[in-house]
N, C-alpha and C positions, 0 to 999 in steps of 0.2 A: 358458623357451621352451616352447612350446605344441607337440605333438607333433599335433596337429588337421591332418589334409591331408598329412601329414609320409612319404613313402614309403619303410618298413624292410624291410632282406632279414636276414631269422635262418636262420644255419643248425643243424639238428640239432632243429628245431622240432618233432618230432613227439611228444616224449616229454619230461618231468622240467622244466631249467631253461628251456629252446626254447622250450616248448607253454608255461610261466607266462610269458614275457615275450611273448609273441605276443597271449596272452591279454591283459596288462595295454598295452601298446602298442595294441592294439585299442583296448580300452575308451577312451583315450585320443585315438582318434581317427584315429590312423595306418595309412594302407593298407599290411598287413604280405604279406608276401611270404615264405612257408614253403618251409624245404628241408631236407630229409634225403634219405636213400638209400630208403629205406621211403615208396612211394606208401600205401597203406593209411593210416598213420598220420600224415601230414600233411594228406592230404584230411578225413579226421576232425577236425583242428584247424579247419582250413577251414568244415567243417559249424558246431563250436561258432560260431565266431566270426560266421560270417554269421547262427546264431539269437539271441546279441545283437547284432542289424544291423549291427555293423562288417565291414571289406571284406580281405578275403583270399581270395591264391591259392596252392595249391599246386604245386610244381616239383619233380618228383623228379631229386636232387644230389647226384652224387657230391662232394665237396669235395677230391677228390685227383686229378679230371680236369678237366684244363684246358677241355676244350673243353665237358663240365657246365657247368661256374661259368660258361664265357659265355654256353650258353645260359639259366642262370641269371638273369644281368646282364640279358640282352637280355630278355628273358619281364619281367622284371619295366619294364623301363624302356617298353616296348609298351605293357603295360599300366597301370600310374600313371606313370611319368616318370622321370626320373631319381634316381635312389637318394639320399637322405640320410642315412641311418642303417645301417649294416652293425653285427650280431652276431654276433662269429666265436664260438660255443659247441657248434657239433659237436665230438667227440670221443670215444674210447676209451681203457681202461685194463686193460691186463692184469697180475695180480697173479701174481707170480712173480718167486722170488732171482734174481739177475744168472747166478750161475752154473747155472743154469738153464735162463735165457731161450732161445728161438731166434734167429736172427738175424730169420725171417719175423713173429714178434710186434715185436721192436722196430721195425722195419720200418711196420709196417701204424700203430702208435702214434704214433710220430715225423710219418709219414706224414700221418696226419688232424691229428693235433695243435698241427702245426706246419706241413707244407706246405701243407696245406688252409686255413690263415689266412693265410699268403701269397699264395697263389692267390686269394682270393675280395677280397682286401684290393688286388691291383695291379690290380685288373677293375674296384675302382669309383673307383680314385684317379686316372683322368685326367679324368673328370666331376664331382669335388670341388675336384680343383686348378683346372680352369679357371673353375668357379663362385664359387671361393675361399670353400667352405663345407663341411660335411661332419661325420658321426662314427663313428668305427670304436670298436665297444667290444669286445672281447676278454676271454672267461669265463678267468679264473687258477685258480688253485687256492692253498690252501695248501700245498702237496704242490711249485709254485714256488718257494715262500721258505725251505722243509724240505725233507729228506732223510726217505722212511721207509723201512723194512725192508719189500720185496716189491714195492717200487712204482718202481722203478729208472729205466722206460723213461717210466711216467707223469709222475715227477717231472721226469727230462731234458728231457720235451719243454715242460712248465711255465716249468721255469727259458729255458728256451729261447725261450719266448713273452712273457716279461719281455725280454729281448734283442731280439725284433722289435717288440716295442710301443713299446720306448724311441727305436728310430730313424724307427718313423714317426712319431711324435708330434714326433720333432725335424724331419724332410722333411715334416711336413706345417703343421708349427704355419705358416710363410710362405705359407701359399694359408689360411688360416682353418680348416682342419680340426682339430679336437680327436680324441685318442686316451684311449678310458681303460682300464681293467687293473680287472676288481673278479671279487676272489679270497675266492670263498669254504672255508669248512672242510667240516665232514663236513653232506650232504646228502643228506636222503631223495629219492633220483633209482632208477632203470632201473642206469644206470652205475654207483653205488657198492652194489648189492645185494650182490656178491658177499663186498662189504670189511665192510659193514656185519654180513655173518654172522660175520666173526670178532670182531664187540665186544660186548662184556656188553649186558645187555638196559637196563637201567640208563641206559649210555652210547649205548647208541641212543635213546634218548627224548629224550634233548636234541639229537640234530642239528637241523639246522631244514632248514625246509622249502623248495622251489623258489619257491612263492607271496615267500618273504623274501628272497630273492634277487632275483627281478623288481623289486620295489621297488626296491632297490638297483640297479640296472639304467636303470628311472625314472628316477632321481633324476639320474643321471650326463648321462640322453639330454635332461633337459630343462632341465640348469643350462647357466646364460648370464653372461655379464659376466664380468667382470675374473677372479673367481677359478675356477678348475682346481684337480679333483681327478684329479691321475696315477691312483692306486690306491686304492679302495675294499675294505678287507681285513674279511669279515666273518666272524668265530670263533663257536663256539658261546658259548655267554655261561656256563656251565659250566667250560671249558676255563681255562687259568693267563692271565688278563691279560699281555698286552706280553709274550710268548713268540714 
């Protein structure tokens, strides 16, 4: 499937894995549709994207208010048409033991991580169901399929987004909508800075990059026919195979 004309909403677009898929969806041909909380740094997406001539706009979006994400939905469907492609990849992580944590971190994490891809996923599902077409892709993590130390609330809400991806892929497979899960490991992003300071230098050089991620991203928005890929799980290639 050809992503040329194809109307995508990302959210969390303005920095790391967002801004690579906005970028590569662009080039691609796709009228993306940028959303983060931070105007400043989506309109600079905006800017690159329009100096290689492809077509974006930015919307500043909360993804944990209801009434954001519809003027989200709406802004964008005004403008190119109705949405085909949604990437739920905003999110935050705060690194801190459980008995630690405050209630207002776990909160705020679970919060984006999870209700924010609920929200922005029941906004564009009555305009995929009645088209009986559609793809919601949703950024996992490894930190989904694992347990780590310090990452309690991040993890919960991962695992958590395996749990919503599996039921709309099952409520949506009957109207032609595909759902996919593509879960990457350690990532040079914004968001794993913090984490990334407690690994050897070593082991930071092997993360990979958001640019390899988008691809993967690609690959999921523009495969067609008979076969589905549920989850896309990409490890650093360093890391212990089939772990």
């Amino acid at each position: 499937m050809s992503l040329q004309g194809k109307v995508a909403v990302i959210t969390g677009a303005g920095r790391g894995i967002g801004r690579a898929v906005a970028l590569r969806f662009a080039s691609e041909g796709a009228n993306v549709v940028l959303a983060a909380r931070s105007a400043d740094e989506i309109e600079r997406v905006a800017e690159e994207i329009a100096e290689l001539s492809g077509s974006a706009i930015a919307v500043p979006t909360d993804v944990v208010s209801e009434s954001d994400v519809k003027r989200l939905i709406d802004t964008a469907e005004s403008r190119f048409g109705e949405v085909d492609i949604l990437v739920n990849n905003a999110g935050v992580m705060v690194l801190r033991p459980l008995a630690e944590m405050s209630v207002e971190e776990w909160e705020r994490v679970m919060d984006t991580n999870v209700l924010g891809v609920f929200l922005c996923s029941r906004a564009v599902l009555p305009s995929m169901m009645r088209r009986k077409t559609g793809r919601i892709i949703n950024i996992g993590s490894m930190a989904g399929r694992r347990g780590y130390a310090d990452q309690g609330a991040y993890s919960a809400s991962k695992h958590a987004l395996y749990g919503l991806s599996k039921v709309l892929a099952i409520e949506g497979q009957p109207y032609g909508i595909r759902v996919n899960v593509v879960s990457p490991g350690g990532v040079h992003t914004e968001l794993s800075r913090e984490l990334l300071s407690t690994r050897s230098p070593s082991e930071a050089s092997e993360w990979m990059t958001a640019e390899e991620v988008a691809d993967a991203v690609a690959f999921v928005a523009m495969q067609d026919g008979p076969a589905m890929t549920d989850e896309l799980v990409l490890r650093r290639y360093a890391s212990e195979p089939w772990r």
